[in-house]
PDB file of N, CA, C and O in Angstrom:
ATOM      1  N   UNK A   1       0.844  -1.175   0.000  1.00  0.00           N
ATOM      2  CA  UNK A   1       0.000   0.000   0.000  1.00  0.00           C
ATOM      3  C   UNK A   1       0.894   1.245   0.000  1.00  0.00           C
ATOM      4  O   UNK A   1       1.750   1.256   0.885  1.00  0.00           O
ATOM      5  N   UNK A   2       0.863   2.063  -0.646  1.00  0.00           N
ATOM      6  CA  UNK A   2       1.282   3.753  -0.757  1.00  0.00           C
ATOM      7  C   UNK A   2       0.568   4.210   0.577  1.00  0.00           C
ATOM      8  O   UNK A   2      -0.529   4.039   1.109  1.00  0.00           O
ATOM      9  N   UNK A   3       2.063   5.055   0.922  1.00  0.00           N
ATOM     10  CA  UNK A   3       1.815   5.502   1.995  1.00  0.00           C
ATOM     11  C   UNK A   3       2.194   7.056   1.779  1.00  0.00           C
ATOM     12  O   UNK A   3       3.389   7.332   1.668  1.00  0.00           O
ATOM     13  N   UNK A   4       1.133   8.186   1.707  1.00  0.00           N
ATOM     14  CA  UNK A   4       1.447   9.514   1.478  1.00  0.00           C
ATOM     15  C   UNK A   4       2.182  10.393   2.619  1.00  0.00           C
ATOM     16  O   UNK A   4       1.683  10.081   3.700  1.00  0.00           O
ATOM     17  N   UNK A   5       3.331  11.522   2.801  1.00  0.00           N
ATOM     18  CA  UNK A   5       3.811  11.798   3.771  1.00  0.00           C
ATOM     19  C   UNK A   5       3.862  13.228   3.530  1.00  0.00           C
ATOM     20  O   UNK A   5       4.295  13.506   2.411  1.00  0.00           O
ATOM     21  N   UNK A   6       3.488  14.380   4.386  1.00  0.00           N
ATOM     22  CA  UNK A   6       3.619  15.705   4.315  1.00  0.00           C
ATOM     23  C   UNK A   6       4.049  16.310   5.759  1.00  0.00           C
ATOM     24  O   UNK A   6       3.715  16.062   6.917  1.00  0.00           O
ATOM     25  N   UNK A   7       5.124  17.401   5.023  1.00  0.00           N
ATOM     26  CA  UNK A   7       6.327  17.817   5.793  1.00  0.00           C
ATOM     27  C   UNK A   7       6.755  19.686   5.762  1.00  0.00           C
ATOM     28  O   UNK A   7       7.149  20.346   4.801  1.00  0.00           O
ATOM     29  N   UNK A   8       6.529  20.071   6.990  1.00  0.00           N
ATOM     30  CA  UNK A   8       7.285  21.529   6.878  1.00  0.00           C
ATOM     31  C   UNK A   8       5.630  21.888   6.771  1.00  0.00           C
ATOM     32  O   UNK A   8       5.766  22.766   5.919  1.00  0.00           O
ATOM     33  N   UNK A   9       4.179  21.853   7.009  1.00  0.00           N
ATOM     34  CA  UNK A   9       3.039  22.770   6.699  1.00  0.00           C
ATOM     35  C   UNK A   9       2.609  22.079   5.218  1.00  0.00           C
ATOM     36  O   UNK A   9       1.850  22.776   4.545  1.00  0.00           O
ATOM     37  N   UNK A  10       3.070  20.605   4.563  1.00  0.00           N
ATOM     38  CA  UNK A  10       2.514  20.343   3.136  1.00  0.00           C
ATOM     39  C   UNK A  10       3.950  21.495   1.932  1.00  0.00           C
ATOM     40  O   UNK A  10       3.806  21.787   0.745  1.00  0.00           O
ATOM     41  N   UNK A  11       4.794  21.753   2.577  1.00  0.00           N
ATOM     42  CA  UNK A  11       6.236  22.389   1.483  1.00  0.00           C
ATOM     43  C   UNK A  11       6.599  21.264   0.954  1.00  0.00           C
ATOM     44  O   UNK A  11       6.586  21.181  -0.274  1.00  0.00           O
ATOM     45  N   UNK A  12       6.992  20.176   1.724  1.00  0.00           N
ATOM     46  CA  UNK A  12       7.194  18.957   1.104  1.00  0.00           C
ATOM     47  C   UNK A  12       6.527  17.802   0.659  1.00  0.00           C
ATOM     48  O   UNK A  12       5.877  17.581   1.681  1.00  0.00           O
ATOM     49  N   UNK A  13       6.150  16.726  -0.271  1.00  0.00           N
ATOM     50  CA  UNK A  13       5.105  15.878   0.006  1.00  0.00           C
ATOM     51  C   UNK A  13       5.654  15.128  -0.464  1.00  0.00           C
ATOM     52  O   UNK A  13       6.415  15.370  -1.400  1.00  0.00           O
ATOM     53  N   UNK A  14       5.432  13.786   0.089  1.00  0.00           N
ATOM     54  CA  UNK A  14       6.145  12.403  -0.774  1.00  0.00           C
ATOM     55  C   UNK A  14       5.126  11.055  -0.415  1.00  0.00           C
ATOM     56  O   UNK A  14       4.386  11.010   0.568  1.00  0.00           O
ATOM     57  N   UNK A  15       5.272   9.940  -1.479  1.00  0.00           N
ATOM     58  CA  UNK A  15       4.350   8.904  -1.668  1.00  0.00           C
ATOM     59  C   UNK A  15       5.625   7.624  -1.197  1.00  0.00           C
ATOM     60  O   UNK A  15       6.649   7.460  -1.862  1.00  0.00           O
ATOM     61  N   UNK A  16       5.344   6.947  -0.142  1.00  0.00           N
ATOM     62  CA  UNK A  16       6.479   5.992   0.001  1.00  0.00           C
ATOM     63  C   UNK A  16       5.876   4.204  -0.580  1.00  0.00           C
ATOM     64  O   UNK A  16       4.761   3.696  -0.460  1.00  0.00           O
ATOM     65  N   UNK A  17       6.907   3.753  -1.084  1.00  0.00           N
ATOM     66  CA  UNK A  17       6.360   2.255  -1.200  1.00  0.00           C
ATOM     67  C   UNK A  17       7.168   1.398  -0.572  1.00  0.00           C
ATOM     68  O   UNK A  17       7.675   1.699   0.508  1.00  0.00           O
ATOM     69  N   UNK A  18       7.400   0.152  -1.208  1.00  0.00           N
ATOM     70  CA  UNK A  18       7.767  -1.061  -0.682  1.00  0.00           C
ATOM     71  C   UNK A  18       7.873  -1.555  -1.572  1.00  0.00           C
ATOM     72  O   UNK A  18       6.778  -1.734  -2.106  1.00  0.00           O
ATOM     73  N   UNK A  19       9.006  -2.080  -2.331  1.00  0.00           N
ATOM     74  CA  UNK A  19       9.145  -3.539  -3.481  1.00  0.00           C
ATOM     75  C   UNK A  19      10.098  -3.831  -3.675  1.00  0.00           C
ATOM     76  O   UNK A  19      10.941  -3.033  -3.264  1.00  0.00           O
ATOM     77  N   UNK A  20      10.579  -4.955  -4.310  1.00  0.00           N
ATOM     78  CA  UNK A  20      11.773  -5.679  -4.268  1.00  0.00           C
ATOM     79  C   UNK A  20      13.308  -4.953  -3.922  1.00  0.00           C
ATOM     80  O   UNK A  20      14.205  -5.385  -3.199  1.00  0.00           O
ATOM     81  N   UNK A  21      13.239  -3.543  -4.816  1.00  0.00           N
ATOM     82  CA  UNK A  21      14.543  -3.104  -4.117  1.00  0.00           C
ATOM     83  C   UNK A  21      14.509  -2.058  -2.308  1.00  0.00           C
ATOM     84  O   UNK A  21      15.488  -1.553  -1.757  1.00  0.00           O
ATOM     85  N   UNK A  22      13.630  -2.051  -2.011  1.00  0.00           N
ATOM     86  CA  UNK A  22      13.138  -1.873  -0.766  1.00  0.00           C
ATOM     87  C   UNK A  22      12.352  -0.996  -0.403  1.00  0.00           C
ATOM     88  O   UNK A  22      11.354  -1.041  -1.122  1.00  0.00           O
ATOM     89  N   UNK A  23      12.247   0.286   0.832  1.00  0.00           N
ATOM     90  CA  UNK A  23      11.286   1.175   0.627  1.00  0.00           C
ATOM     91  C   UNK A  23      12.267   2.245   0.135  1.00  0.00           C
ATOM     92  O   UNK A  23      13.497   2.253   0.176  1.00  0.00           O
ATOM     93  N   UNK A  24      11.211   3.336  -0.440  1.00  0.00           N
ATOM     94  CA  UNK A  24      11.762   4.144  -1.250  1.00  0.00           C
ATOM     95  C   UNK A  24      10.826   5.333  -1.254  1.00  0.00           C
ATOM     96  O   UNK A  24       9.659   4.955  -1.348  1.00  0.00           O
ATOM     97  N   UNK A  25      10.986   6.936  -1.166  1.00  0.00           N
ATOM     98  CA  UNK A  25       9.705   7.603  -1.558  1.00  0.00           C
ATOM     99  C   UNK A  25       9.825   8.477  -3.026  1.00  0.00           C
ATOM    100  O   UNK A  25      10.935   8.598  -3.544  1.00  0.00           O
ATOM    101  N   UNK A  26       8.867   8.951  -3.529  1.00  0.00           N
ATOM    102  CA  UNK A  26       8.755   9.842  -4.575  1.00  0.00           C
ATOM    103  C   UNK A  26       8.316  11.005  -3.750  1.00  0.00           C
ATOM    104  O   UNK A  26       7.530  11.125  -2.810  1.00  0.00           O
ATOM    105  N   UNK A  27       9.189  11.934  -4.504  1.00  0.00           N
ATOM    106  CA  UNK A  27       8.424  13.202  -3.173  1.00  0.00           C
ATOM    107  C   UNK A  27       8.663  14.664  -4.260  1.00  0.00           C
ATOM    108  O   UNK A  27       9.025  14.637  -5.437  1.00  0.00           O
ATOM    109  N   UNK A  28       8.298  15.980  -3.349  1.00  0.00           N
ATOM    110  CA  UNK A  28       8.641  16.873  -3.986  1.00  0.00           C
ATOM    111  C   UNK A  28       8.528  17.936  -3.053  1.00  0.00           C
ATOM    112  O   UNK A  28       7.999  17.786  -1.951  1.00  0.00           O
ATOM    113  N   UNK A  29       9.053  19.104  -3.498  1.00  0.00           N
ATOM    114  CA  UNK A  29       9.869  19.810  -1.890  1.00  0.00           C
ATOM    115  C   UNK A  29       9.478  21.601  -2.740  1.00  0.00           C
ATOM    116  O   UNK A  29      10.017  21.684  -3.844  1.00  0.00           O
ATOM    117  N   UNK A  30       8.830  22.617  -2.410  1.00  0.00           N
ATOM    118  CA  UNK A  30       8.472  23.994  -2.560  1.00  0.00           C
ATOM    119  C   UNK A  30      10.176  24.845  -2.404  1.00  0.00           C
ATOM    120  O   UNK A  30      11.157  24.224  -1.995  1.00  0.00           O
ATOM    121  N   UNK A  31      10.194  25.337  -2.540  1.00  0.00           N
ATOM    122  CA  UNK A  31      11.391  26.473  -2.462  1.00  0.00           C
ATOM    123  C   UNK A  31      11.304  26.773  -1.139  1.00  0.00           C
ATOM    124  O   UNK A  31      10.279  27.162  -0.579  1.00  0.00           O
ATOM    125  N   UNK A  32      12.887  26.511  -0.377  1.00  0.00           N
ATOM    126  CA  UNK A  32      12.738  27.086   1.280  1.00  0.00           C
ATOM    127  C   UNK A  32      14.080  26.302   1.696  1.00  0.00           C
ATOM    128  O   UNK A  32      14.762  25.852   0.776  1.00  0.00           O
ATOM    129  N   UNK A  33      14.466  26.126   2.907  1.00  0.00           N
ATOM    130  CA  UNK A  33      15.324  25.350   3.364  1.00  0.00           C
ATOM    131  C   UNK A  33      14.550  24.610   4.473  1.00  0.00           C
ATOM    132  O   UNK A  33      13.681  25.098   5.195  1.00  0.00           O
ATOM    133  N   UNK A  34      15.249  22.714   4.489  1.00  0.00           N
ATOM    134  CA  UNK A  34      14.874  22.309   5.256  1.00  0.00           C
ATOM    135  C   UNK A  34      15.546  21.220   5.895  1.00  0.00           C
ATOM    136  O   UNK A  34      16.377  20.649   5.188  1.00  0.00           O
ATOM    137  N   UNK A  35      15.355  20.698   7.319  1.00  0.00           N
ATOM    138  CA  UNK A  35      16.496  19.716   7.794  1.00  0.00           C
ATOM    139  C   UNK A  35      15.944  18.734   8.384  1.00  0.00           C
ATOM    140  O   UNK A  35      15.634  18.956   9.555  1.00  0.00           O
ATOM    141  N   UNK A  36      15.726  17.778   8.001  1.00  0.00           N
ATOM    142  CA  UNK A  36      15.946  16.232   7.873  1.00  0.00           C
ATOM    143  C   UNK A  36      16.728  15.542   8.889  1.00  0.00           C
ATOM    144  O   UNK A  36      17.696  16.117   9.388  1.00  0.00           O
ATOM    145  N   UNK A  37      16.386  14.311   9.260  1.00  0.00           N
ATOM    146  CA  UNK A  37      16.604  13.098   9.919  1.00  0.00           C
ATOM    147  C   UNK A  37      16.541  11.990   9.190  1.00  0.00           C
ATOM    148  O   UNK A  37      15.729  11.818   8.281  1.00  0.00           O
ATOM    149  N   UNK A  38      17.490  11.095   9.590  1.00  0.00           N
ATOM    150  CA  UNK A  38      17.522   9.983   9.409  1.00  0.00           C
ATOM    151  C   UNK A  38      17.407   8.962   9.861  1.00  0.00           C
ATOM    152  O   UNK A  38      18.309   8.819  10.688  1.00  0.00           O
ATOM    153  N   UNK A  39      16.506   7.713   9.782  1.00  0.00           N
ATOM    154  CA  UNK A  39      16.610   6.292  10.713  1.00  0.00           C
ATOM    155  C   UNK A  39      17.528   5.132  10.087  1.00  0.00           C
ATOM    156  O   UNK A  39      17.924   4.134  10.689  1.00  0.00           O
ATOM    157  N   UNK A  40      17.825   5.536   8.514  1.00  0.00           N
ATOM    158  CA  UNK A  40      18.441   4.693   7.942  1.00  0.00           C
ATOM    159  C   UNK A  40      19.357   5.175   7.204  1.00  0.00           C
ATOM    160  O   UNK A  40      19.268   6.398   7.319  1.00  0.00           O
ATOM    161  N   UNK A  41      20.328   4.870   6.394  1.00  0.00           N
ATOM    162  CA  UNK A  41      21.154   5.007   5.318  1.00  0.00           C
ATOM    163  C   UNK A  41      20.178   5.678   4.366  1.00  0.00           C
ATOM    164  O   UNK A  41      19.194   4.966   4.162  1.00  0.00           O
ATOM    165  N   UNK A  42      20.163   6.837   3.726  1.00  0.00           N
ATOM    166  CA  UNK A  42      19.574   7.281   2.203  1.00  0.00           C
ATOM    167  C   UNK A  42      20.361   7.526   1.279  1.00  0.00           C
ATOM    168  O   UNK A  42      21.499   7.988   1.198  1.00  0.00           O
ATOM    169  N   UNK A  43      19.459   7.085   0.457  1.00  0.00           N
ATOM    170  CA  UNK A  43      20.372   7.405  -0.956  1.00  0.00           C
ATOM    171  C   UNK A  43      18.863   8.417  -1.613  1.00  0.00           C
ATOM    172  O   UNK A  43      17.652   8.246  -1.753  1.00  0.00           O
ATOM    173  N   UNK A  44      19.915   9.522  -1.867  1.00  0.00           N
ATOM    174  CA  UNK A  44      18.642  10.766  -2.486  1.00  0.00           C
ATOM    175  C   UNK A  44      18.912  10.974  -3.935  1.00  0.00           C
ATOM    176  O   UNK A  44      20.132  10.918  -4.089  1.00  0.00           O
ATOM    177  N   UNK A  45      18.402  11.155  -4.876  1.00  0.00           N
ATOM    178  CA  UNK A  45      18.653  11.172  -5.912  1.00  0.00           C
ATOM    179  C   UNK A  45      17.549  12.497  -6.402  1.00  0.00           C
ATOM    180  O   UNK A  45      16.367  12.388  -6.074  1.00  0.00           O
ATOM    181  N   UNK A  46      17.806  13.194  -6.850  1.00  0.00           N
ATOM    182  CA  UNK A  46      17.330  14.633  -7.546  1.00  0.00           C
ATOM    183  C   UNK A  46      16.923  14.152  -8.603  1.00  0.00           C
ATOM    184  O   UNK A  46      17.874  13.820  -9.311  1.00  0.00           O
ATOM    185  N   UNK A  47      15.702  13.903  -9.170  1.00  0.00           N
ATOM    186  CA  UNK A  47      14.797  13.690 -10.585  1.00  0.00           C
ATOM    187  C   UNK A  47      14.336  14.971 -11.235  1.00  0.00           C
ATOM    188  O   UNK A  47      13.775  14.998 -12.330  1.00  0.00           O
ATOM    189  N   UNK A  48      14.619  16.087 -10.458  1.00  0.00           N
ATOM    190  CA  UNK A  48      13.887  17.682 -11.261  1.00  0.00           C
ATOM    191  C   UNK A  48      14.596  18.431 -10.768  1.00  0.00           C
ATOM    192  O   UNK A  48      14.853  18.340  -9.568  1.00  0.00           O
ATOM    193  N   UNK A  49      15.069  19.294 -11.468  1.00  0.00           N
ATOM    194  CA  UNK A  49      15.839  20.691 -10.426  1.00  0.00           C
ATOM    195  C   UNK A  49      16.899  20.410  -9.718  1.00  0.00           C
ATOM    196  O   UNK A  49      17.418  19.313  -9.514  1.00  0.00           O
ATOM    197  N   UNK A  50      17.291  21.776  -9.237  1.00  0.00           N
ATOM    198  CA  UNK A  50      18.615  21.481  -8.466  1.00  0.00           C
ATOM    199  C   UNK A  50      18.494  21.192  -6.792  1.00  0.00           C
ATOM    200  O   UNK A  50      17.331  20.909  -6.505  1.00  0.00           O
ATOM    201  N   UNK A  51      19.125  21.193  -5.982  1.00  0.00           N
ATOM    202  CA  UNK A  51      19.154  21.011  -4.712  1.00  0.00           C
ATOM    203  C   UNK A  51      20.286  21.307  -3.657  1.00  0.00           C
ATOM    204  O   UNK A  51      20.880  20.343  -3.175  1.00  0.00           O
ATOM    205  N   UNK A  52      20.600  22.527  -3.290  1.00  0.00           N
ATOM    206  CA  UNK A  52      22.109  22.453  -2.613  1.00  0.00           C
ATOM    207  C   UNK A  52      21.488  21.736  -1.154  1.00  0.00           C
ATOM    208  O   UNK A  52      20.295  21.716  -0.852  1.00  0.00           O
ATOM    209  N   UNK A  53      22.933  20.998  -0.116  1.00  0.00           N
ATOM    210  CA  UNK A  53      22.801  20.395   0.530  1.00  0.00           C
ATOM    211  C   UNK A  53      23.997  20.433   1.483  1.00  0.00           C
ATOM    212  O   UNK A  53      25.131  20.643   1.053  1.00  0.00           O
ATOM    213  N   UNK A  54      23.778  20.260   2.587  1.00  0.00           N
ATOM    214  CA  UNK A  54      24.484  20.613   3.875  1.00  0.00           C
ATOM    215  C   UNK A  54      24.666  19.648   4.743  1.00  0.00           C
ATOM    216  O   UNK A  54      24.102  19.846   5.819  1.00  0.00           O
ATOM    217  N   UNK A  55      25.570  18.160   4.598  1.00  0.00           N
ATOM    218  CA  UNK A  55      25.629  16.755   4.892  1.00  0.00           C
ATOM    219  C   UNK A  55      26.400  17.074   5.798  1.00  0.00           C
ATOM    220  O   UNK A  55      27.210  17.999   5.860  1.00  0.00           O
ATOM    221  N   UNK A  56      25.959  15.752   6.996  1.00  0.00           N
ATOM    222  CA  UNK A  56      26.839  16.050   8.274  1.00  0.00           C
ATOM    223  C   UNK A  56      28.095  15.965   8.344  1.00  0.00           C
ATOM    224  O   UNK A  56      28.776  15.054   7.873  1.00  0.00           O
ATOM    225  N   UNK A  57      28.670  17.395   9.239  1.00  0.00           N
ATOM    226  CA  UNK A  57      29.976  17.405   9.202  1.00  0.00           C
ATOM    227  C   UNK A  57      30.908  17.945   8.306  1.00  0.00           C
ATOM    228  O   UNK A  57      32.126  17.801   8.415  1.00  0.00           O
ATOM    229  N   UNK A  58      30.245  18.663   7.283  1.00  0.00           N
ATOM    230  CA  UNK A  58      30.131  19.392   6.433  1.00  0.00           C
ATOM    231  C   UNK A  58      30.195  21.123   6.780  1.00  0.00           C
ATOM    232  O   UNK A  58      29.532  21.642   7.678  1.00  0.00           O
ATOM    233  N   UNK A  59      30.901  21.685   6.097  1.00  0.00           N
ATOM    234  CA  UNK A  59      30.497  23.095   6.607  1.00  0.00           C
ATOM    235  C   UNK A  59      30.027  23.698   5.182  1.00  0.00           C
ATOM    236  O   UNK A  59      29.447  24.782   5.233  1.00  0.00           O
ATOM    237  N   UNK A  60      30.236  23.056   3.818  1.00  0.00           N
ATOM    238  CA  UNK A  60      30.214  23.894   2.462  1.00  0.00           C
ATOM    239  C   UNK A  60      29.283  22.745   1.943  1.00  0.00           C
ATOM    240  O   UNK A  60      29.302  21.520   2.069  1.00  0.00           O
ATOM    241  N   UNK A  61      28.386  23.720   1.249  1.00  0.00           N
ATOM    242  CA  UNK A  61      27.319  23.121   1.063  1.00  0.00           C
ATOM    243  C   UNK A  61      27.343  23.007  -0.565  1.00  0.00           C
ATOM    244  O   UNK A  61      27.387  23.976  -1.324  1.00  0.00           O
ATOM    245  N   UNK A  62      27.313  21.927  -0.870  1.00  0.00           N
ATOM    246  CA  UNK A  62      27.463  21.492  -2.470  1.00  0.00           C
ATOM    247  C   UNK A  62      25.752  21.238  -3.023  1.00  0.00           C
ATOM    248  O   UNK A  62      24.810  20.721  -2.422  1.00  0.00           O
ATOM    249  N   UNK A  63      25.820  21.763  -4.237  1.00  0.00           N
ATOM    250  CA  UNK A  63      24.717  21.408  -5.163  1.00  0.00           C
ATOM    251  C   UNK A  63      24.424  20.444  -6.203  1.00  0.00           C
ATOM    252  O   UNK A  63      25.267  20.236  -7.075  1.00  0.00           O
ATOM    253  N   UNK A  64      23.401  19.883  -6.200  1.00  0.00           N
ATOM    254  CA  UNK A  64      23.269  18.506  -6.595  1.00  0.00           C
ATOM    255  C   UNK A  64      22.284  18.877  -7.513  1.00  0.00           C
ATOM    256  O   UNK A  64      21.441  19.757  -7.333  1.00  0.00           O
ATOM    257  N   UNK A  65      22.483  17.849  -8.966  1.00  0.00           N
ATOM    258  CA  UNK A  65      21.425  18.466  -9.690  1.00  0.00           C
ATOM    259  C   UNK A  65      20.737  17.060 -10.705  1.00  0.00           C
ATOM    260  O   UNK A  65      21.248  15.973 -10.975  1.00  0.00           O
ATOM    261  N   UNK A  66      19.796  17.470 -10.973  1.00  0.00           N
ATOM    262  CA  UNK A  66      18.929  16.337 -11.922  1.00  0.00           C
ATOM    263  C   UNK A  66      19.968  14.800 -12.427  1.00  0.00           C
ATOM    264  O   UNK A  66      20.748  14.673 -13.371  1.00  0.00           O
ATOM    265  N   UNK A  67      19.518  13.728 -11.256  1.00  0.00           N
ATOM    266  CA  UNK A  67      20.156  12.967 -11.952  1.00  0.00           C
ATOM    267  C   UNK A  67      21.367  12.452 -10.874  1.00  0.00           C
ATOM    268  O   UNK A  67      21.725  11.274 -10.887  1.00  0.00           O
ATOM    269  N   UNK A  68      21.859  13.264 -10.107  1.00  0.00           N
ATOM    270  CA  UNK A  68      22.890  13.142  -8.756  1.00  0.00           C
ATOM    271  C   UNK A  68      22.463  12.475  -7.826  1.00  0.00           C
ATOM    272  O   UNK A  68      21.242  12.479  -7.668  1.00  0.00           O
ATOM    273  N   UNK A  69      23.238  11.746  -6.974  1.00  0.00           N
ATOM    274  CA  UNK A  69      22.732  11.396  -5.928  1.00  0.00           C
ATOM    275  C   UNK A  69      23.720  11.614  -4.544  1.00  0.00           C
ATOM    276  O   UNK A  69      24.934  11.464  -4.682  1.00  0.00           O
ATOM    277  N   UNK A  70      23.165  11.967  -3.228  1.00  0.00           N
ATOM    278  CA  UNK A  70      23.707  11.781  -2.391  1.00  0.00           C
ATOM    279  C   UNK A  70      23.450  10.804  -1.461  1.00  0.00           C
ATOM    280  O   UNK A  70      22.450  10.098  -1.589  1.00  0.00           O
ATOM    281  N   UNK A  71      24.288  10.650  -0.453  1.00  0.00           N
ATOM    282  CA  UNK A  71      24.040   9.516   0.529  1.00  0.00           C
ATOM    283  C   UNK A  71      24.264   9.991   1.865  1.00  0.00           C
ATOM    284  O   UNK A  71      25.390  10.422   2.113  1.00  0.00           O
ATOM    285  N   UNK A  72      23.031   9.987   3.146  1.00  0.00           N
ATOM    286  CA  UNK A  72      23.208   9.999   4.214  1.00  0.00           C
ATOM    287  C   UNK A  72      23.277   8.892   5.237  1.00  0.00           C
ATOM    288  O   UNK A  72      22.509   7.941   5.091  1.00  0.00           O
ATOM    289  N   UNK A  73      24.055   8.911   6.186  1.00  0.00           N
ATOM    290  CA  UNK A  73      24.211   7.806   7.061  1.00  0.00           C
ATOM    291  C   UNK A  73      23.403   7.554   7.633  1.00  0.00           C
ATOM    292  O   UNK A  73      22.382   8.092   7.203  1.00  0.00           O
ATOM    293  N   UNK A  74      23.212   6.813   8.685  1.00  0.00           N
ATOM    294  CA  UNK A  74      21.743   6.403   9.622  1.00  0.00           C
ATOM    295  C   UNK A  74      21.835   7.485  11.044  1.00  0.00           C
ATOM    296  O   UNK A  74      22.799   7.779  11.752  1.00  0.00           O
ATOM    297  N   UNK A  75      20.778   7.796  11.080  1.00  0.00           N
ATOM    298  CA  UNK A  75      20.825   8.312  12.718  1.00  0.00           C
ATOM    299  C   UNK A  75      21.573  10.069  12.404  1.00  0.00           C
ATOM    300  O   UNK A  75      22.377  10.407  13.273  1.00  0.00           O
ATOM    301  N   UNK A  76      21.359  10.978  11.397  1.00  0.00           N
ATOM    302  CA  UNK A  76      22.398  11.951  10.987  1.00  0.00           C
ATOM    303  C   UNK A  76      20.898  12.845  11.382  1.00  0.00           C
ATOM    304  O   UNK A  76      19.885  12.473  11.975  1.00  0.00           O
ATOM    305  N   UNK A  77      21.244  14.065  10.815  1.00  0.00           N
ATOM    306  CA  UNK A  77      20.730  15.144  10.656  1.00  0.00           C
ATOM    307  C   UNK A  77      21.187  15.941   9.429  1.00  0.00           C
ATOM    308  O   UNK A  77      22.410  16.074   9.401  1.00  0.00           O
ATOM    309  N   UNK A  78      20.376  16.639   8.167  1.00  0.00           N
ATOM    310  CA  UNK A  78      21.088  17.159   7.368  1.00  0.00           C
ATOM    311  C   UNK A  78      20.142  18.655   6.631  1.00  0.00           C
ATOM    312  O   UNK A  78      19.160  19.272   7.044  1.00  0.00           O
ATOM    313  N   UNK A  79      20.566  18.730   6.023  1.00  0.00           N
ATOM    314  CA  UNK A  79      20.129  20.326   5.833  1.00  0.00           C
ATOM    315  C   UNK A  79      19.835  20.175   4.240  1.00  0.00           C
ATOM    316  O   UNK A  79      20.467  19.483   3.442  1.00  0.00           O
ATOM    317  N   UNK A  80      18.610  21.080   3.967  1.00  0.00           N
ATOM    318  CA  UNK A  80      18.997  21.192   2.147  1.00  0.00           C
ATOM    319  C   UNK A  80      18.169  22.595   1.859  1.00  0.00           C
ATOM    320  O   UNK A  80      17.305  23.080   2.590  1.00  0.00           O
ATOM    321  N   UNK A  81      18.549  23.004   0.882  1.00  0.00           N
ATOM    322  CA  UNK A  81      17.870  24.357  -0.084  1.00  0.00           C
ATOM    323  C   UNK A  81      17.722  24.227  -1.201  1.00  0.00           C
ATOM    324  O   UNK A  81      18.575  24.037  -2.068  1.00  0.00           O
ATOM    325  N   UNK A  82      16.079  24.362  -1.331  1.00  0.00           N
ATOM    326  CA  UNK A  82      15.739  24.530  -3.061  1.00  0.00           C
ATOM    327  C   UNK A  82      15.341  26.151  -3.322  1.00  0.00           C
ATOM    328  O   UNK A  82      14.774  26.843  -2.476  1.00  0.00           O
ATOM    329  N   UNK A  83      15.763  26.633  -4.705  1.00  0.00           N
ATOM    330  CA  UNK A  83      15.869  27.708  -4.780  1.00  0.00           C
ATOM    331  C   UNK A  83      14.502  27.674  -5.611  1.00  0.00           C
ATOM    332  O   UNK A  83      14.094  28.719  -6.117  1.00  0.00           O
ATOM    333  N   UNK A  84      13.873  26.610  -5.736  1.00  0.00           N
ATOM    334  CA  UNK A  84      12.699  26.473  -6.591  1.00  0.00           C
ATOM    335  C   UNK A  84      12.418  25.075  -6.714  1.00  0.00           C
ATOM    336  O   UNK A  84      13.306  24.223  -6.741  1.00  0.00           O
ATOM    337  N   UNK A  85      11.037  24.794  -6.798  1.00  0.00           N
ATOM    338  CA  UNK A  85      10.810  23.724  -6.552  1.00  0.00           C
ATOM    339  C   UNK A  85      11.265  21.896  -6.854  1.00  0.00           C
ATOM    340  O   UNK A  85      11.865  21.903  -7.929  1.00  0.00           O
ATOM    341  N   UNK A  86      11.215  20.883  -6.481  1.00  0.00           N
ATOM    342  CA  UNK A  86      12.367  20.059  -7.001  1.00  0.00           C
ATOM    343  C   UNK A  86      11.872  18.761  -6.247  1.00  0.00           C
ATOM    344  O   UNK A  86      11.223  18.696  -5.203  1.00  0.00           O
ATOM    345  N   UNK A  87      12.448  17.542  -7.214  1.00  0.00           N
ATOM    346  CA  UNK A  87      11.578  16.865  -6.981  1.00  0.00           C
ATOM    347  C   UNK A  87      13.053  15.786  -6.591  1.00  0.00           C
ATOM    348  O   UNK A  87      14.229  16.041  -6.850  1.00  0.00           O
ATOM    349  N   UNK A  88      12.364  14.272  -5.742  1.00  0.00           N
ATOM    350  CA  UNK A  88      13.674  13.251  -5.188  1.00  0.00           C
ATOM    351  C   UNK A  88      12.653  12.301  -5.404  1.00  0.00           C
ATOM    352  O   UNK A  88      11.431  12.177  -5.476  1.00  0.00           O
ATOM    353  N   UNK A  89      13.852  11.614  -5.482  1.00  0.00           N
ATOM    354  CA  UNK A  89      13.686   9.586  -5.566  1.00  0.00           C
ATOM    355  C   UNK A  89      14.635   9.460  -3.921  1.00  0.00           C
ATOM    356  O   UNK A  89      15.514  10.225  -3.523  1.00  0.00           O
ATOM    357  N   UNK A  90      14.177   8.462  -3.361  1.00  0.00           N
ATOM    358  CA  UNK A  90      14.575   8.710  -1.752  1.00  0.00           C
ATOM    359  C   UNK A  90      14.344   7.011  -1.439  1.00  0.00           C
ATOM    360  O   UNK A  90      13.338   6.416  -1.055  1.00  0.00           O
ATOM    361  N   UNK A  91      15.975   6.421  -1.838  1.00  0.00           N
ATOM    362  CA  UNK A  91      15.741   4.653  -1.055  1.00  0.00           C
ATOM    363  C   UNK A  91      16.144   4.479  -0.209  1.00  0.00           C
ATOM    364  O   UNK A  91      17.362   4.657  -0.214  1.00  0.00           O
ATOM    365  N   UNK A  92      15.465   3.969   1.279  1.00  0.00           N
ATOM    366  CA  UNK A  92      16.191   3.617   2.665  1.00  0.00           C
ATOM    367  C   UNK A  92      16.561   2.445   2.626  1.00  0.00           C
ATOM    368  O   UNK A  92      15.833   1.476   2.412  1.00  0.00           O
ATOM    369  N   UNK A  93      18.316   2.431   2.933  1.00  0.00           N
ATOM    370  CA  UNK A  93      18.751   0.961   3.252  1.00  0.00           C
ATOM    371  C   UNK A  93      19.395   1.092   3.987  1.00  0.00           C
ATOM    372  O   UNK A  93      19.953   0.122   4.499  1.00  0.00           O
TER     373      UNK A  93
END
């Protein structure tokens, strides 16, 4: 079953599933900055637009764009800015 998720007041919204390569969400994020938790390993991948991002332990914040992916550890905290709206592929392992 799809499981719908809204974040920040509905700025962010994402549809999560479940299938063979594991869970994963489709989502999409309004222009703003926002900071995130983790329970698992992510792998984020940018499908629209750009995305700068502020990974732990990090002080310089690199931009990621259509097609990139980053990876956060489990248990982190991380930061991101869209300068306009933008969309992720998001698999927890």
């Amino acid at each position: 079953m799809l499981k719908v998720n809204e974040y920040f007041e509905g700025a962010v919204k994402s549809i999560a599933l479940e299938n063979e390569e594991g869970t994963a969400t489709i989502g999409v994020m309004e222009a703003g900055e926002y900071q995130f938790g983790t329970a698992t390993i992510e792998l984020m991948t940018i499908t629209s637009g750009s995305l700068d991002v502020l990974l732990p332990g990090e002080t310089d914040w690199k931009t990621y764009q259509t097609g990139e992916t980053f990876r956060v550890e489990k248990d982190l905290k991380f930061k991101v800015k869209a300068a306009q709206q933008v969309a992720y592929y998001c698999l927890y392992i």
